[in-house]
C-alpha positions in Angstrom: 59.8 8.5 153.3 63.2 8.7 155.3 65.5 6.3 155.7 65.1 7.1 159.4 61.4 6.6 159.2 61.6 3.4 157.6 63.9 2.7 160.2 61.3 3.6 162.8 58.8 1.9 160.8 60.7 -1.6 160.5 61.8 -1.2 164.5 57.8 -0.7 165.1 56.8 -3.7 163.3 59.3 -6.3 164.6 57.9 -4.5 167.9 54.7 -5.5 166.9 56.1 -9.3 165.4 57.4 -9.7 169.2 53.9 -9.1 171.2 52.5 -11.1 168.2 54.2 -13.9 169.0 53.9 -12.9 172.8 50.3 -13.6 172.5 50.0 -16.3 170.6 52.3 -18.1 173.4 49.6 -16.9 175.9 47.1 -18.2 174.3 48.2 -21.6 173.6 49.1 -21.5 177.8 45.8 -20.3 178.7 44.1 -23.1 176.1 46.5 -26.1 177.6 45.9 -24.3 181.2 41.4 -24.7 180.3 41.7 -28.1 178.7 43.6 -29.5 182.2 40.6 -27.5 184.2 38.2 -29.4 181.8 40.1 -32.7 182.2 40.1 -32.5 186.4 36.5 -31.4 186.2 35.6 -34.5 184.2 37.5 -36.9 186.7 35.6 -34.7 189.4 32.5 -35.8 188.2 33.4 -39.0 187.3 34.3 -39.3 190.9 30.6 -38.1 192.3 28.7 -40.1 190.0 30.9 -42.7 191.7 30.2 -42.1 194.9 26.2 -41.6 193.8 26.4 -45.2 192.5 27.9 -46.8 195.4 25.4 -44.7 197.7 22.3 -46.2 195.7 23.8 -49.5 196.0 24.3 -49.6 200.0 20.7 -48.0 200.4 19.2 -51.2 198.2 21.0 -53.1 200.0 20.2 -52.0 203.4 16.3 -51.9 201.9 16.9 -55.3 201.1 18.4 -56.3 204.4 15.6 -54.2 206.4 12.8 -56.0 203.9 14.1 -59.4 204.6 13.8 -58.5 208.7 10.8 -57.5 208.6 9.3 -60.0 205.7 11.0 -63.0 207.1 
């Protein structure tokens, strides 16, 4: 082999050591960029269950209220 070859050769794989690394920074954005769509789905359904709970509780209540009309 060449000098120039080896050259070439050493050029090509820090080339290749530079999209390496590229990706690996991608990567760690896109898995930091899924666990904050993770986390914002989680308070989104924390949210709806919420607003399920407090929906059950006013129609008990207002079957307790209507019950209490008509029983009393």
């Amino acid at each position: 082999m060449t000098e120039d070859e080896i050259t070439a050769l050493a050029d090509h794989i820090t080339h290749l050591e530079g999209e390496l690394a590229q990706a690996h920074r991608r990567i760690r954005d896109l898995e930091a960029e899924a666990a904050d769509c993770r986390h914002r789905e989680e308070l989104r359904e924390a949210a709806v269950q919420e607003r399920v709970a407090r929906i059950i509780e006013a129609q008990q209540r207002s079957r307790a209220a209507g019950a209490k009309i008509l029983g009393g």
